[in-house]
C-alpha positions in Angstrom: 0.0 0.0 0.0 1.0 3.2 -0.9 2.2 5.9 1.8 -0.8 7.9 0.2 -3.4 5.3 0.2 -2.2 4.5 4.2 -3.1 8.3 4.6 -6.1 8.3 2.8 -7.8 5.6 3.5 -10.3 5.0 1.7 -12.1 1.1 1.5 -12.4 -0.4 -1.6 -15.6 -1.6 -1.6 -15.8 -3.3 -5.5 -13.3 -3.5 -8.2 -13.7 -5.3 -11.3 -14.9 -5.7 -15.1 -14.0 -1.4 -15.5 -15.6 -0.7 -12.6 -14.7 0.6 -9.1 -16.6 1.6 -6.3 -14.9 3.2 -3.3 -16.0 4.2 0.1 -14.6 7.3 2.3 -16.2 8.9 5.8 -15.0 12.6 5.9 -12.1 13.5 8.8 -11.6 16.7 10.5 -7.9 16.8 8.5 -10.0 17.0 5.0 -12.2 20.3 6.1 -11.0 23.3 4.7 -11.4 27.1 6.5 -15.6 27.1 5.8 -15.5 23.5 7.6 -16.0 22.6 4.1 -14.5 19.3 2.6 -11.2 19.8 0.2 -12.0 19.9 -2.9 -8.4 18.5 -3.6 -9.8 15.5 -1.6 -13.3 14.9 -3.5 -10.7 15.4 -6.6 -8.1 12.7 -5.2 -11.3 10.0 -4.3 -12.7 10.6 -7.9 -8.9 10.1 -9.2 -9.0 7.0 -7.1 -12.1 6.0 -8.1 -11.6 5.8 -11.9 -8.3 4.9 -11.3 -9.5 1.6 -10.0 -11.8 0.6 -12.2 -9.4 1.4 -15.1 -6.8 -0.9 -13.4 -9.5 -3.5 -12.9 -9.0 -4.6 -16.6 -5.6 -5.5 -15.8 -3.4 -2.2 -16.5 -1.3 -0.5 -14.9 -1.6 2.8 -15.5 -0.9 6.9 -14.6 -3.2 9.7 -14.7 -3.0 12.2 -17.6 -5.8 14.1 -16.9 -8.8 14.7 -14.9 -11.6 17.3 -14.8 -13.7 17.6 -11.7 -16.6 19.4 -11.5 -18.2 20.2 -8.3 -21.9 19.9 -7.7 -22.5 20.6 -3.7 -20.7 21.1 -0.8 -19.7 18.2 2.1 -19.4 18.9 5.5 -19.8 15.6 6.5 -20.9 11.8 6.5 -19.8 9.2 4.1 -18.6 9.4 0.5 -19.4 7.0 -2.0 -17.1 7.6 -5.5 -18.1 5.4 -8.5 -15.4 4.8 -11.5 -16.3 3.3 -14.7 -14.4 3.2 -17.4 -15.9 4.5 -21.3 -13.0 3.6 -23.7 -10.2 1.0 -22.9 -7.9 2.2 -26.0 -4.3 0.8 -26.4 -2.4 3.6 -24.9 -4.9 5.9 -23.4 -7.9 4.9 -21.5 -11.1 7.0 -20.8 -12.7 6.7 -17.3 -15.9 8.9 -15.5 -17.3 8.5 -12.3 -19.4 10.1 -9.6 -19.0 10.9 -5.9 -22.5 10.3 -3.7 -23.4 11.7 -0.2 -26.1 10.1 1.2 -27.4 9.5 -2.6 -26.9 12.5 -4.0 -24.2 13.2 -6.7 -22.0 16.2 -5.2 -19.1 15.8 -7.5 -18.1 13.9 -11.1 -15.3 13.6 -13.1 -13.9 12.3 -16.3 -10.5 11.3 -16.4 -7.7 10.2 -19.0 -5.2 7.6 -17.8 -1.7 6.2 -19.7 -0.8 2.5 -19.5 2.6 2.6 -18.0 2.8 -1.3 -18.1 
């Protein structure tokens, strides 16, 4: 496990056939000034999120690029990020996914990874 995931910690809940699903209950150390969760962290569990899923088919892979776009603020409670991934090419692989509070979407992402190996 990486020193990051050890700090992170969030649970893998599934992970398989493109798909990911990832679970992570907000901590006082991811509140920003407003009490206000990171948005470097809902960015980092989305990252994770698709990350997984696009490593579920058996890749290993780095990210090129991710867009985030945030929907609602989180002060608390449990997160829920979904990956999937849209389009296994050779060298660059296309993933999206959502990150759920309670059931409702308050962030999602699309993301661009490299095979490395």
């Amino acid at each position: 496990m990486s020193p990051f995931a050890r700090f992170f910690q969030a649970e893998v809940l599934r992970k398989g056939d493109g798909e990911a699903e990832l679970r992570l209950p907000v901590r006082e150390e991811f509140l920003q000034g407003q009490g206000l969760v990171h948005g470097g962290i809902l960015a980092a569990l989305l990252d994770s999120a698709l990350g997984q899923a696009v490593e579920s088919l058996g890749v290993r892979v780095v990210t090129a690029e991710l867009s985030v776009s945030y929907l609602r603020p989180v002060r608390e409670g449990v997160l829920l990020a979904r990956g999937w991934v849209v389009h296994p090419g050779r060298h660059l692989l296309h993933a999206a996914g959502e990150v759920l509070l309670e059931g409702k979407r308050v962030a999602f992402a699309k993301g661009v990874f490299y095979r490395v190996g």
